[in-house]
N, CA, C and O atoms as a GROMACS GRO file, in nm:
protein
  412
    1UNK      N    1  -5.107  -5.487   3.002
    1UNK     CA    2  -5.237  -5.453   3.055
    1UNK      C    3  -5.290  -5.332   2.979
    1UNK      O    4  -5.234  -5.222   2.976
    2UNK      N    5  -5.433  -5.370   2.901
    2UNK     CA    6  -5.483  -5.220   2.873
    2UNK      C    7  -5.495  -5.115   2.914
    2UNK      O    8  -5.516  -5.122   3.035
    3UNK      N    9  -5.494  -5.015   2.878
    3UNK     CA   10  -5.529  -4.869   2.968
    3UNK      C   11  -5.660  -4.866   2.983
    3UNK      O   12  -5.737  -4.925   2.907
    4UNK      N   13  -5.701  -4.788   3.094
    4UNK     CA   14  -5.882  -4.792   3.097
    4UNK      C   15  -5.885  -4.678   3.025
    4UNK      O   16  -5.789  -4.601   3.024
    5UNK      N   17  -6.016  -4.652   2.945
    5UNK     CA   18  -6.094  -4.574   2.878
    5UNK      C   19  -6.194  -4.563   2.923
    5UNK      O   20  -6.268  -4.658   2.950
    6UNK      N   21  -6.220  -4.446   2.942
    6UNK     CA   22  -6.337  -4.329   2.983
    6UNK      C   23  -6.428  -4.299   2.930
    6UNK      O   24  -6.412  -4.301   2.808
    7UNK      N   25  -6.575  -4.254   2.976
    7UNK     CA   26  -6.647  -4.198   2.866
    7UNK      C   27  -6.654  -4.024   2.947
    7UNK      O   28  -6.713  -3.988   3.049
    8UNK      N   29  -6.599  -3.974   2.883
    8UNK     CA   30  -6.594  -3.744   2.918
    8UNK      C   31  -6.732  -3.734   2.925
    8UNK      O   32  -6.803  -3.771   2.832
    9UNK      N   33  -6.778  -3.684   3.032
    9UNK     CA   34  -6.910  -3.580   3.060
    9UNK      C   35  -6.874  -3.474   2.922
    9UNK      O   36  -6.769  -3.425   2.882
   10UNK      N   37  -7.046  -3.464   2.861
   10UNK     CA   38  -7.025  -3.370   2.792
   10UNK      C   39  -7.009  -3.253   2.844
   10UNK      O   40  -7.010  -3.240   2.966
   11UNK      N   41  -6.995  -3.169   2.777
   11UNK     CA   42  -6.950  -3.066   2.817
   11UNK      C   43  -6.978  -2.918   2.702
   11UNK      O   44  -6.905  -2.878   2.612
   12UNK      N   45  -7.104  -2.867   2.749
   12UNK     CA   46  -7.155  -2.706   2.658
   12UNK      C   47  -7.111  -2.597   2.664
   12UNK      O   48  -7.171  -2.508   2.725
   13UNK      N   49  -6.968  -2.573   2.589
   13UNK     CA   50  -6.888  -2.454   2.649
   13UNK      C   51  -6.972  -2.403   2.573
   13UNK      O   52  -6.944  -2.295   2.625
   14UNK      N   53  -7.053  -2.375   2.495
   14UNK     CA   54  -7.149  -2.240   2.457
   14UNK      C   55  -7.245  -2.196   2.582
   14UNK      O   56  -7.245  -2.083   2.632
   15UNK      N   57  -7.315  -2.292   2.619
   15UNK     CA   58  -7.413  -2.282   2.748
   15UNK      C   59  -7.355  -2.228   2.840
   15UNK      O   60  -7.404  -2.150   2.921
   16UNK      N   61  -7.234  -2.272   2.834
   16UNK     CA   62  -7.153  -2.191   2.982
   16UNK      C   63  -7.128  -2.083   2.952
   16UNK      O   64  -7.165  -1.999   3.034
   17UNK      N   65  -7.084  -2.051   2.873
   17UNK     CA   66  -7.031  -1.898   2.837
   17UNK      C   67  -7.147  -1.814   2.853
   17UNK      O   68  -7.151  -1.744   2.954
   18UNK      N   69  -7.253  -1.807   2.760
   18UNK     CA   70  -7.364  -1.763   2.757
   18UNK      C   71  -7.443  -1.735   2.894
   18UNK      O   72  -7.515  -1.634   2.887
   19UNK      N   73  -7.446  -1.818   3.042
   19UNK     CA   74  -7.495  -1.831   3.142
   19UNK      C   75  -7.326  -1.765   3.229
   19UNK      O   76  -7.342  -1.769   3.351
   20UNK      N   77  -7.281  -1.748   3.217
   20UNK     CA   78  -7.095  -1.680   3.270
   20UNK      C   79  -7.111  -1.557   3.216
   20UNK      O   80  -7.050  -1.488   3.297
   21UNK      N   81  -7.143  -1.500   3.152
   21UNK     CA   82  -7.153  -1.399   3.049
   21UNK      C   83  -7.193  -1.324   3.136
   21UNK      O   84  -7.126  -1.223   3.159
   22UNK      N   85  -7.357  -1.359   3.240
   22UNK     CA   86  -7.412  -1.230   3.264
   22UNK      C   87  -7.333  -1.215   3.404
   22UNK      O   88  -7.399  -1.131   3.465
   23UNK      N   89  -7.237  -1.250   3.475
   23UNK     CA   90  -7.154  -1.252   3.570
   23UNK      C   91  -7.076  -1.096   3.586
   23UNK      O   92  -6.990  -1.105   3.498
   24UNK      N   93  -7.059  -0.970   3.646
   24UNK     CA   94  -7.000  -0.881   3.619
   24UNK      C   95  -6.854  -0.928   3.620
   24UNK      O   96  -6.804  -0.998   3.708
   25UNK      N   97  -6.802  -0.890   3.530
   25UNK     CA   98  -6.644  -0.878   3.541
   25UNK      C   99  -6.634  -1.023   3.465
   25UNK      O  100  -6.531  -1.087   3.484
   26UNK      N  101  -6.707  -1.063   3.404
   26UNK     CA  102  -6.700  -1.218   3.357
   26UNK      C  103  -6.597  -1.192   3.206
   26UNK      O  104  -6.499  -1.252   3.161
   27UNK      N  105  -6.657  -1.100   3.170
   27UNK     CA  106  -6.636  -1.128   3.002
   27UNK      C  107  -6.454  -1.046   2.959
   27UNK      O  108  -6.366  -1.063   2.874
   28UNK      N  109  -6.480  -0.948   3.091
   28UNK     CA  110  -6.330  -0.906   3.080
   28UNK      C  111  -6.184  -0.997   3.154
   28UNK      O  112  -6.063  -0.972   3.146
   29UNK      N  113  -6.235  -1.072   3.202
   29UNK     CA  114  -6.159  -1.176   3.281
   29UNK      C  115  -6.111  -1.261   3.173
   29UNK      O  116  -5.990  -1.265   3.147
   30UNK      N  117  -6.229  -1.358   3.080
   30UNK     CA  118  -6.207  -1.440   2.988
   30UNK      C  119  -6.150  -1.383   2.927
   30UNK      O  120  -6.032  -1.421   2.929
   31UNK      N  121  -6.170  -1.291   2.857
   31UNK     CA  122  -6.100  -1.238   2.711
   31UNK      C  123  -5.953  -1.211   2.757
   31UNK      O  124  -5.879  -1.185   2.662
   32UNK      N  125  -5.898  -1.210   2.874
   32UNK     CA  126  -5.782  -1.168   2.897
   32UNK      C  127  -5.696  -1.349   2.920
   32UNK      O  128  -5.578  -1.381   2.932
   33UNK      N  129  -5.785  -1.406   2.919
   33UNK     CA  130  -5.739  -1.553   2.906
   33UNK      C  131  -5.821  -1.607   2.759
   33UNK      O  132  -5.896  -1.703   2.741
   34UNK      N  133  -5.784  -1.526   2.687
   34UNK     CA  134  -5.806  -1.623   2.575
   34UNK      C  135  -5.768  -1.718   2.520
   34UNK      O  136  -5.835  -1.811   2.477
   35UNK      N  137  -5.622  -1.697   2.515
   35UNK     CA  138  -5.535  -1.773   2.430
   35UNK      C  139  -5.511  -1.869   2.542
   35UNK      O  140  -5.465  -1.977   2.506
   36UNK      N  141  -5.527  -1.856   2.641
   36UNK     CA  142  -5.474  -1.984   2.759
   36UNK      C  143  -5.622  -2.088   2.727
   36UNK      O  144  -5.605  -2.205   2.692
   37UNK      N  145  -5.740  -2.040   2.741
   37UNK     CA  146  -5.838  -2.116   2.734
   37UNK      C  147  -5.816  -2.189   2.595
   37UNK      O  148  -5.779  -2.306   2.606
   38UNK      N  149  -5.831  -2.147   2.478
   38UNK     CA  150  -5.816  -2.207   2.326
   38UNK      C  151  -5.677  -2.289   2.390
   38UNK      O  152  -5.748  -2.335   2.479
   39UNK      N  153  -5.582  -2.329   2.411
   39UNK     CA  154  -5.502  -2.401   2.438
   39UNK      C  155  -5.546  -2.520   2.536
   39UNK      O  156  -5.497  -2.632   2.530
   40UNK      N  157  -5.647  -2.479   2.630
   40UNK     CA  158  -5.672  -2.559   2.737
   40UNK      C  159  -5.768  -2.640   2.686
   40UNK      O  160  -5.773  -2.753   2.733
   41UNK      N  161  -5.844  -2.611   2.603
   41UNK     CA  162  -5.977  -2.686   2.525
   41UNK      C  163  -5.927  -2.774   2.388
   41UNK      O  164  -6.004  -2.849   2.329
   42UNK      N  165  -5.779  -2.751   2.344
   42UNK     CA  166  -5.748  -2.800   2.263
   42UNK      C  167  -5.679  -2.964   2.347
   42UNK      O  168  -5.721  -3.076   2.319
   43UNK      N  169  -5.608  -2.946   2.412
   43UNK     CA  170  -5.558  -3.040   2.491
   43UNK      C  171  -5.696  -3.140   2.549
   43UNK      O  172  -5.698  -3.262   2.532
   44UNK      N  173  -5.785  -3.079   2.604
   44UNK     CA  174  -5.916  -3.142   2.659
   44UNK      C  175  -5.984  -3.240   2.548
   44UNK      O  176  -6.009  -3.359   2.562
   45UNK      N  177  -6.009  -3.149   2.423
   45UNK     CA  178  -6.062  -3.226   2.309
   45UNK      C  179  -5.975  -3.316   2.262
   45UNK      O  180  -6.020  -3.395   2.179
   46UNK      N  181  -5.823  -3.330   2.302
   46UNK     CA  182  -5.740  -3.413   2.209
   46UNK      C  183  -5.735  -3.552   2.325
   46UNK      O  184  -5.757  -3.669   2.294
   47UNK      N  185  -5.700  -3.502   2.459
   47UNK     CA  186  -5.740  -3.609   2.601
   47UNK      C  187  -5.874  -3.687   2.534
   47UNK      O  188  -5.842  -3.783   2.465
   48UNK      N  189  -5.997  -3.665   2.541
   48UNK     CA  190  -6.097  -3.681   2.482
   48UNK      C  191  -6.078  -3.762   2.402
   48UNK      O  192  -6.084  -3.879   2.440
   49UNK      N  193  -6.048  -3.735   2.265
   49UNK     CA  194  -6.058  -3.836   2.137
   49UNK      C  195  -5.998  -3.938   2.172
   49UNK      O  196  -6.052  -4.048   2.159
   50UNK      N  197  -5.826  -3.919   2.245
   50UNK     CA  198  -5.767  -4.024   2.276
   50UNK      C  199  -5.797  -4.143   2.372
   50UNK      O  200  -5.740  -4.250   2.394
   51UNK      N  201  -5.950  -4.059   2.440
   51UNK     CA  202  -5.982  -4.235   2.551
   51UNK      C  203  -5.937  -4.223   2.665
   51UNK      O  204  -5.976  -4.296   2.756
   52UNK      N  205  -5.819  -4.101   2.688
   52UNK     CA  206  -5.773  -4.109   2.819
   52UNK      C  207  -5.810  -4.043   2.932
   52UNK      O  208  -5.859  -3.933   2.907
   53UNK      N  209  -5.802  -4.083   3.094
   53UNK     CA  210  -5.778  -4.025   3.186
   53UNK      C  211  -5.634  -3.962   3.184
   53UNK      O  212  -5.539  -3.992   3.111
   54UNK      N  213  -5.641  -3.862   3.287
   54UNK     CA  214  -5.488  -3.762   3.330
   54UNK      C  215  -5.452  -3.850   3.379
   54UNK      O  216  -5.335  -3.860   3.340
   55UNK      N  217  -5.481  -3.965   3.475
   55UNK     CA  218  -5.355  -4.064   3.501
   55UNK      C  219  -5.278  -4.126   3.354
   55UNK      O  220  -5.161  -4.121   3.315
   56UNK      N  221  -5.357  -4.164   3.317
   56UNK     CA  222  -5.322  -4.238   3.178
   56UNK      C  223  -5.226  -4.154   3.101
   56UNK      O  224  -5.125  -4.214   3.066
   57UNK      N  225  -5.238  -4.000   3.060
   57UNK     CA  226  -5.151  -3.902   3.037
   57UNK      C  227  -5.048  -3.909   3.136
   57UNK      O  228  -4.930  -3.933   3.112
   58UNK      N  229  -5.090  -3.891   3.231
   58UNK     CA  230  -4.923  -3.854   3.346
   58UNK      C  231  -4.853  -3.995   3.310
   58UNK      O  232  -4.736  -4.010   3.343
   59UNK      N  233  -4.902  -4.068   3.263
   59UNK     CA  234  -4.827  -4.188   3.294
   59UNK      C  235  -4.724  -4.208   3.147
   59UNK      O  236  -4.613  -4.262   3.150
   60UNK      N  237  -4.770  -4.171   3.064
   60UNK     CA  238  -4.739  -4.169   2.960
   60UNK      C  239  -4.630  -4.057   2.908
   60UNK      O  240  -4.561  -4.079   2.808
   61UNK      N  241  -4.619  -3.917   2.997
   61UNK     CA  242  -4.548  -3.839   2.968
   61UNK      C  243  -4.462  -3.876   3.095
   61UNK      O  244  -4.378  -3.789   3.119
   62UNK      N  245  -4.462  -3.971   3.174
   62UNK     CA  246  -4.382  -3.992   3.279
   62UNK      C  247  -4.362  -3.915   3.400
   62UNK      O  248  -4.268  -3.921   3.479
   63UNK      N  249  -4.512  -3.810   3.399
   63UNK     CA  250  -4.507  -3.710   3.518
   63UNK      C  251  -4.634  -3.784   3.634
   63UNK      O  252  -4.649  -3.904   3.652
   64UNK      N  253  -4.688  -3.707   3.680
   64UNK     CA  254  -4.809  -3.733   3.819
   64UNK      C  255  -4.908  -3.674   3.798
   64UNK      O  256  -4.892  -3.553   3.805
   65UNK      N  257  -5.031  -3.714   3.769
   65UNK     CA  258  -5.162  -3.662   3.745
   65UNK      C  259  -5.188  -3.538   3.773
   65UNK      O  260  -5.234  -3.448   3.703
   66UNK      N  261  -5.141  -3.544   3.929
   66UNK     CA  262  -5.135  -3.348   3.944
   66UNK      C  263  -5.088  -3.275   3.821
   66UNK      O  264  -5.158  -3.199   3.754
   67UNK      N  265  -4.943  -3.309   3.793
   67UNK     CA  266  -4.884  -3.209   3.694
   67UNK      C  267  -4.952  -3.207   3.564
   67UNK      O  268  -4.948  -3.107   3.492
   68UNK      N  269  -5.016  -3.313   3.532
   68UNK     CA  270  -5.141  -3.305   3.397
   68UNK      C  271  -5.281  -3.214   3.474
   68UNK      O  272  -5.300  -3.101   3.429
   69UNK      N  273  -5.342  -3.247   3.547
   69UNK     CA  274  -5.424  -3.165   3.599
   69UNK      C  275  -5.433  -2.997   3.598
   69UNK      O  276  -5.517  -2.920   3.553
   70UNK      N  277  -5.277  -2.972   3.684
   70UNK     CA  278  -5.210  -2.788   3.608
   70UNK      C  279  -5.179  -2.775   3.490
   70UNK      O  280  -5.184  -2.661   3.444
   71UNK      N  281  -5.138  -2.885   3.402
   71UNK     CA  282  -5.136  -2.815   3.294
   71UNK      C  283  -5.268  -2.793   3.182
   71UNK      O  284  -5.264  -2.714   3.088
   72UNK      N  285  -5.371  -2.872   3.212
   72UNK     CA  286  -5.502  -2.900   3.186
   72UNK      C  287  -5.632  -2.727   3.239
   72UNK      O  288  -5.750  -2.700   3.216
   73UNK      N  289  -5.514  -2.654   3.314
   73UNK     CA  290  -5.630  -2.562   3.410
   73UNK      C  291  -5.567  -2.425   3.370
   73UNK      O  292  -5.448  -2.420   3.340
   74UNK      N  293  -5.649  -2.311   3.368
   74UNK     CA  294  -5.548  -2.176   3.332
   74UNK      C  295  -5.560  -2.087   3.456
   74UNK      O  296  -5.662  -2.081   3.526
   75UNK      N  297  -5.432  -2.010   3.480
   75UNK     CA  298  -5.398  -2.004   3.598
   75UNK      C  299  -5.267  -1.939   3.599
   75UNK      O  300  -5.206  -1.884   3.507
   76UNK      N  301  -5.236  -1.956   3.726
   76UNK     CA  302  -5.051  -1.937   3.700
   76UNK      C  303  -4.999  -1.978   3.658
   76UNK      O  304  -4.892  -1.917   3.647
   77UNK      N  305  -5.004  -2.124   3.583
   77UNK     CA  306  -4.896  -2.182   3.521
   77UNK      C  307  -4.951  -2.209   3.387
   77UNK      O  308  -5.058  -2.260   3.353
   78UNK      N  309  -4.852  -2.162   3.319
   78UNK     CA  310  -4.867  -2.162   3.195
   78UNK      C  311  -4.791  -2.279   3.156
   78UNK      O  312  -4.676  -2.287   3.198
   79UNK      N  313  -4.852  -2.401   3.056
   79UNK     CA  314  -4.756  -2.480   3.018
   79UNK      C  315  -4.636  -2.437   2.958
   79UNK      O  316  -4.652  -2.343   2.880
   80UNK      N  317  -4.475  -2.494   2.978
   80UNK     CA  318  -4.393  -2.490   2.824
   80UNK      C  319  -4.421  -2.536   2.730
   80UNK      O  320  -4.521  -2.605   2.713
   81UNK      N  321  -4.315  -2.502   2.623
   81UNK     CA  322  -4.352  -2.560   2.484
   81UNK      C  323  -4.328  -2.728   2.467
   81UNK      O  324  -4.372  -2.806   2.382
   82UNK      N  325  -4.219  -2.756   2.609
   82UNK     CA  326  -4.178  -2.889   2.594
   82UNK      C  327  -4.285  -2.998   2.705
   82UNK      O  328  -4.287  -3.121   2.710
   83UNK      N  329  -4.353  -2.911   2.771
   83UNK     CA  330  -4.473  -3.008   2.848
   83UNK      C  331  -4.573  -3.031   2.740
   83UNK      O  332  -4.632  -3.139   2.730
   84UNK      N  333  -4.605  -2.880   2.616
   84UNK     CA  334  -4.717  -2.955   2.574
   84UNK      C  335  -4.647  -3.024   2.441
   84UNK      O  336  -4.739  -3.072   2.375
   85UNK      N  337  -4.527  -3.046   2.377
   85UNK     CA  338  -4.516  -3.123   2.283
   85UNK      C  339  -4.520  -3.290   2.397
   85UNK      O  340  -4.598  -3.380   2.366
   86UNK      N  341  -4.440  -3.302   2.508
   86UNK     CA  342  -4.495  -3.401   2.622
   86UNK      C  343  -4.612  -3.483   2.601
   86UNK      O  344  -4.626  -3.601   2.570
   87UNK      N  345  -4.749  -3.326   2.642
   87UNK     CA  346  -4.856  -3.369   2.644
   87UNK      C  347  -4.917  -3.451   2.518
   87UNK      O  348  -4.991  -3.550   2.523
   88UNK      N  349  -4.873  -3.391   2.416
   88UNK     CA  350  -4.927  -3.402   2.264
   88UNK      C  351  -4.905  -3.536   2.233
   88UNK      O  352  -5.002  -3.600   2.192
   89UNK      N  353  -4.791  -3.594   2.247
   89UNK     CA  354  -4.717  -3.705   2.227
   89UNK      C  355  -4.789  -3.801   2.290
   89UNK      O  356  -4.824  -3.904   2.232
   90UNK      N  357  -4.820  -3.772   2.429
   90UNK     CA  358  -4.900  -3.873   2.484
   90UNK      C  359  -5.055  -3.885   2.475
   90UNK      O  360  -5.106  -3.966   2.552
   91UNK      N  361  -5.124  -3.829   2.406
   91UNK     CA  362  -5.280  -3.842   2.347
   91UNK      C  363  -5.252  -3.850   2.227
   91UNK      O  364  -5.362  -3.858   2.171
   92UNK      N  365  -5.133  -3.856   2.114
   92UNK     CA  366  -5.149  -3.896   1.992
   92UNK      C  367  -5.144  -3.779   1.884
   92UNK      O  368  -5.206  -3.778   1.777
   93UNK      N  369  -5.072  -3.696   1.924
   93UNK     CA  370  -5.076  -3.566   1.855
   93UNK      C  371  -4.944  -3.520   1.859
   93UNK      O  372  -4.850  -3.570   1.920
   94UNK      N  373  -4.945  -3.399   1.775
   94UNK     CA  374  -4.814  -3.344   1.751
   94UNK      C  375  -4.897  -3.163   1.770
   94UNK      O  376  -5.019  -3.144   1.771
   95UNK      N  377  -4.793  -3.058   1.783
   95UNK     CA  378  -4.836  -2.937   1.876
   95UNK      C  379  -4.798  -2.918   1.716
   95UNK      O  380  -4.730  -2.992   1.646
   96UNK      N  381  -4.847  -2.826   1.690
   96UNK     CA  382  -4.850  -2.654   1.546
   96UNK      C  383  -4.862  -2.533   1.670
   96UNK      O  384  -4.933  -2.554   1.768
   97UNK      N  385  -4.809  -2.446   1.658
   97UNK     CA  386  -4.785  -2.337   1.650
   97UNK      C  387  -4.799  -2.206   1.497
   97UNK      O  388  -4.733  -2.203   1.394
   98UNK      N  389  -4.914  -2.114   1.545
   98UNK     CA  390  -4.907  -2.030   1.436
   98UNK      C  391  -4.877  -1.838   1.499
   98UNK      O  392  -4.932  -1.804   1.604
   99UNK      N  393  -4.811  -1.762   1.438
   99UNK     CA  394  -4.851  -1.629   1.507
   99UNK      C  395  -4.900  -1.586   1.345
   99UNK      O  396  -4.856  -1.597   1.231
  100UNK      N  397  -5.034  -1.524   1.426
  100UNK     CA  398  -5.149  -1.472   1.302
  100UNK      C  399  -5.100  -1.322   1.336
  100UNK      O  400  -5.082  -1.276   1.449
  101UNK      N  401  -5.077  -1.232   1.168
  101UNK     CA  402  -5.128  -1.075   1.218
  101UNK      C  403  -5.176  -1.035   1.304
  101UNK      O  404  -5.245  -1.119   1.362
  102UNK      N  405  -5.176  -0.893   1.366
  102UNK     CA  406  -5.274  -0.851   1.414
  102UNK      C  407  -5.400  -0.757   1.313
  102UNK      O  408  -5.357  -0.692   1.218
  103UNK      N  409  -5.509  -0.756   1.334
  103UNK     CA  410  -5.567  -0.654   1.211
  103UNK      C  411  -5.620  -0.577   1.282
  103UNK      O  412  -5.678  -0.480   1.234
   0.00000   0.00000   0.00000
C-alpha cells in the first residue's frame, strides 16, 4: 500500500520573524534557541521534500507520531544524535554534523 502524500501549508518564516520580532523578550528568547530552531527547520524542510506526514515518519523510524511530533518542536527535548540519524533515514537523508569556529 502507498504512503499518503501531503501537500505542507506554506510557511513564511521571514514574515514570522519579522511580525515576532516586535514581541518584548522575543528576539532574546530565539537567539538562545538558535541552533535548536536551524535543526528543527532542517528536519521540517527535509519531512517536506520527502512527501511525508509524522505518521508516515513514526512509522518508518518505528516510533509513534507523538515521538516525531517532540522531536519536530524545540523545547525540553532535545533530539539524540541517534533519533535524528532515525529521523534522517526515514525522509531520505543522511545527518552532517559541522563545529564552525567561533569568531
Amino acid at each position: 500500500m502507498a504512503e499518503p502524500r501531503y501537500k505542507p501549508v506554506k510557511h513564511d518564516h521571514s514574515a514570522f520573524l519579522k511580525k515576532a520580532a516586535k514581541r518584548r523578550g522575543f528576539n532574546g528568547a530565539y537567539d538562545a534557541l538558535a541552533v535548536e530552531y536551524a535543526v528543527i527547520n532542517e528536519m521540517l524542510t527535509a519531512r517536506s521534500r520527502a512527501g511525508l506526514t509524522q505518521e508516515a515518519v513514526a512509522t518508518r523510524m518505528g516510533t509513534s507520531k507523538s515521538t516525531v511530533s517532540r522531536l519536530e518542536s524545540a523545547g525540553k527535548h532535545a533530539p539524540s544524535l541517534t533519533s535524528l540519524k532515525k529521523y534522517a533515514k526515514a525522509v531520505g537523508c543522511t545527518v552532517q554534523i559541522r563545529l564552525v569556529p567561533q569568531t
